[in-house]
Structure formats: structure tokens, C-alpha cells
C-alpha positions as CSV (number, residue, x, y, z in Angstrom):
1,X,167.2,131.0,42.8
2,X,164.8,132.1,45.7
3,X,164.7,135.9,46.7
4,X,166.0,135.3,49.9
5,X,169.1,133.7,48.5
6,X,170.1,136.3,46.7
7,X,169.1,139.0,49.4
8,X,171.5,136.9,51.6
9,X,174.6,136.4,48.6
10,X,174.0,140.3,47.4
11,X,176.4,143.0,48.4
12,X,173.5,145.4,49.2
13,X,173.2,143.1,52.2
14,X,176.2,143.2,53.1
15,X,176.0,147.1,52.7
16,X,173.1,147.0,54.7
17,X,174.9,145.4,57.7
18,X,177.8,147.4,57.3
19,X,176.0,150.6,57.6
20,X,173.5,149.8,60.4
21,X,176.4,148.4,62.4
22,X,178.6,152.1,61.5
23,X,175.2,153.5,62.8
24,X,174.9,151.8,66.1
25,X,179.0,152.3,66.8
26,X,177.9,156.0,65.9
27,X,175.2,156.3,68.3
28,X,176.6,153.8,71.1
29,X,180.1,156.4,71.0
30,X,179.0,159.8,70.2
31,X,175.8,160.4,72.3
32,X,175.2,157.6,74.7
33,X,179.0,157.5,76.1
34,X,179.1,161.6,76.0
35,X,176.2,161.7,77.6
36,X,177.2,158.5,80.5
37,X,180.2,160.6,80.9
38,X,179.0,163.7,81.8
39,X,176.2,162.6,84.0
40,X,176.5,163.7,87.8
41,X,179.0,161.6,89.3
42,X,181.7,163.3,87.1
43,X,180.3,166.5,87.1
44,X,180.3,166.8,90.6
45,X,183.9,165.2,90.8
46,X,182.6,162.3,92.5
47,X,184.5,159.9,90.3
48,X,188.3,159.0,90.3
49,X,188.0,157.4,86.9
50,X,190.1,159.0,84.3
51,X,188.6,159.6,80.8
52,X,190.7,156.7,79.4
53,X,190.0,154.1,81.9
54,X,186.4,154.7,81.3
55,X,186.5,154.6,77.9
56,X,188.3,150.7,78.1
57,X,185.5,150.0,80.3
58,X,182.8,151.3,78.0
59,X,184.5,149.7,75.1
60,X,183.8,146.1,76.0
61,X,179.9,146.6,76.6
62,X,180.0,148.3,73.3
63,X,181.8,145.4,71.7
64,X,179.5,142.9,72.7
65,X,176.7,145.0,71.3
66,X,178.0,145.7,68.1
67,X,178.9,141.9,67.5
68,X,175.0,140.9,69.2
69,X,173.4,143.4,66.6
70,X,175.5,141.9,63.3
71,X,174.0,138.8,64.4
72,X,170.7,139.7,64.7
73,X,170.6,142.5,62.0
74,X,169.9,139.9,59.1
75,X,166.1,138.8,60.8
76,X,164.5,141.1,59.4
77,X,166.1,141.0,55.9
78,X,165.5,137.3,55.7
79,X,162.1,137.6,57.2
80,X,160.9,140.7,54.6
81,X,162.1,138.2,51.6
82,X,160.2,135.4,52.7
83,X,156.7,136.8,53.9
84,X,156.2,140.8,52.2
85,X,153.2,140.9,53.3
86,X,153.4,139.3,57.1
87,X,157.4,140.4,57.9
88,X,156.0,142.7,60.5
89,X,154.3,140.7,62.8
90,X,157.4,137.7,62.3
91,X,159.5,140.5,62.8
92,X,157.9,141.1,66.4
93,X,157.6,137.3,67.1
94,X,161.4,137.1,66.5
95,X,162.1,140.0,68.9
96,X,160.5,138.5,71.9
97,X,163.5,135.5,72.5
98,X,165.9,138.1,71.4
99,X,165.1,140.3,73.8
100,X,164.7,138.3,76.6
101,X,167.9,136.5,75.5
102,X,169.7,140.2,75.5
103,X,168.2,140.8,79.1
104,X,169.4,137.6,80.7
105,X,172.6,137.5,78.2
106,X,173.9,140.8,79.7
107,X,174.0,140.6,83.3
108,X,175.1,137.3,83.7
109,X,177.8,137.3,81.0
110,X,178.6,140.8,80.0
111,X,178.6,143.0,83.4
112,X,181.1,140.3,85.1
113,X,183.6,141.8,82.3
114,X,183.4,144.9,83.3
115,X,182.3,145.0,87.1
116,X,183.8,143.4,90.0
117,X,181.4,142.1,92.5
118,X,182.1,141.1,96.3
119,X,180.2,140.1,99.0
120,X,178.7,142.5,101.4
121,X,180.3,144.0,103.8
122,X,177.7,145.6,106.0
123,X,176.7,142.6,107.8
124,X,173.4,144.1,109.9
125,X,172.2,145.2,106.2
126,X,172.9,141.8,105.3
127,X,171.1,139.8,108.1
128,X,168.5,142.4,107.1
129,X,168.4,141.5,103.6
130,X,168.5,138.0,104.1
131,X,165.2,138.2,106.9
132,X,163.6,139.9,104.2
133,X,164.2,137.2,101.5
134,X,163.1,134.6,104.2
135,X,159.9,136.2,104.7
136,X,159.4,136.5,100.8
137,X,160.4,132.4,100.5
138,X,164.0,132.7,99.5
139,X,166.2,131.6,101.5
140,X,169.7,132.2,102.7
141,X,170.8,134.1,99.4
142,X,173.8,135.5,98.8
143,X,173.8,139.4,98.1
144,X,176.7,141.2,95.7
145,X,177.9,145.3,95.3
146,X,179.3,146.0,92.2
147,X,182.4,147.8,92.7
148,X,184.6,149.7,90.5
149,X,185.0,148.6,86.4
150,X,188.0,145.8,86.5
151,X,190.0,148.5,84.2
């Protein structure tokens, strides 16, 4: 049997998954949410979100990541099996699409979870808007706010 069978069928892989995904739920809860929650619009009671509602709205971003990274998280594992020597630079060949597939992945699919978006309102800032994306070669666009988390 190859080594990367058994590094796939051995529980220390499975161990390995487990604990870098109880690592990034660590990290994603304890000091990025503490931190988004005590940045300045709550401090300087700007906000009418309660602590609950913004914890169901942080939850869903922090789903999707969790689930993204235990399908990623085996790469490297599968890639260090096959090529000792080279797994570093195949490592950073396989990050390219899975980065740009995280940074076109999220907005489009992720943020409409979370976010509502309407149209514009102001309409002088958006005949201004739309001039300004005439002159650049776009034309007649339609422009979005984000509003308040759907929670």
C-alpha cells in the first residue's frame, strides 16, 4: 500500500483535521469575533445589534469557513506524502485557485446570507456613480448598500 493511502485511511489524519479545525473555531470565536465586537461602532453605541443577534450573524460566515477549511485541510497532507522533497512549492501552486476561489466564493455566495442588499436610494449619488462608470467604459451598472445582517 502507497504512503499516501495510509496517510489518508490513518486516524492520525483524522486527528490532524480534527484538531486544526478545533484550532480555527478557536481562533475564528475567541479573538477575531471579540475583537469584531468591540471595535468602534459598539463602543461608541453606534450599533442597535444585540450581542445575540450578532453572534447568529457571525455564526454563518464562521460555518462556511470551518466546512471550506476541512475541505481544503487534506492538500497539504496528500501533497507532503507524495512529493517530500517538492510539497512546498505544490503546496503554493495549490493555494493560488483556492484562494482566488475563497475570494470570489465569498462575496457572491456567503455575504448574501448574512447581508441584505437594496438599491440605492440617493439618486444624485447614483446618476453620479453611474457617469463615473460611463466615463471608465461600464455602462449603466447597477450599484447596492449592504444594510443590516438578515438576523
Amino acid at each position: 500500500m502507497t504512503s499516501h493511502r495510509l496517510l489518508l485511511k490513518s486516524p492520525a489524519w483524522l486527528r490532524a483535521i480534527s484538531w486544526k479545525t478545533l484550532l480555527a473555531c478557536t481562533a475564528g470565536v475567541i479573538v477575531s469575533s471579540a475583537l469584531a465586537y468591540a471595535e468602534w461602532p459598539h463602543a461608541a453605541g453606534h450599533s442597535d445589534q444585540s450581542l445575540l443577534n450578532w453572534m447568529k450573524g457571525d455564526s454563518v460566515p464562521l460555518l462556511v469557513n470551518l466546512i471550506a477549511a476541512s475541505l481544503f485541510i487534506w492538500i497539504p497532507h496528500l501533497l507532503i506524502a507524495r512529493s517530500p522533497r517538492r510539497w512546498w512549492l505544490y503546496c503554493a501552486l495549490a493555494l493560488f485557485p483556492v484562494a482566488f476561489l475563497g475570494m470570489v466564493a465569498w462575496p457572491v455566495w456567503v455575504d448574501p446570507l448574512t447581508t441584505t442588499y437594496k438599491p440605492l436610494d440617493d439618486l444624485p449619488l447614483g446618476i453620479r456613480i453611474d457617469a463615473l462608470a460611463t466615463r471608465c467604459g461600464i455602462a449603466h451598472i447597477p450599484v447596492f448598500v449592504g444594510g443590516k445582517t438578515t438576523w
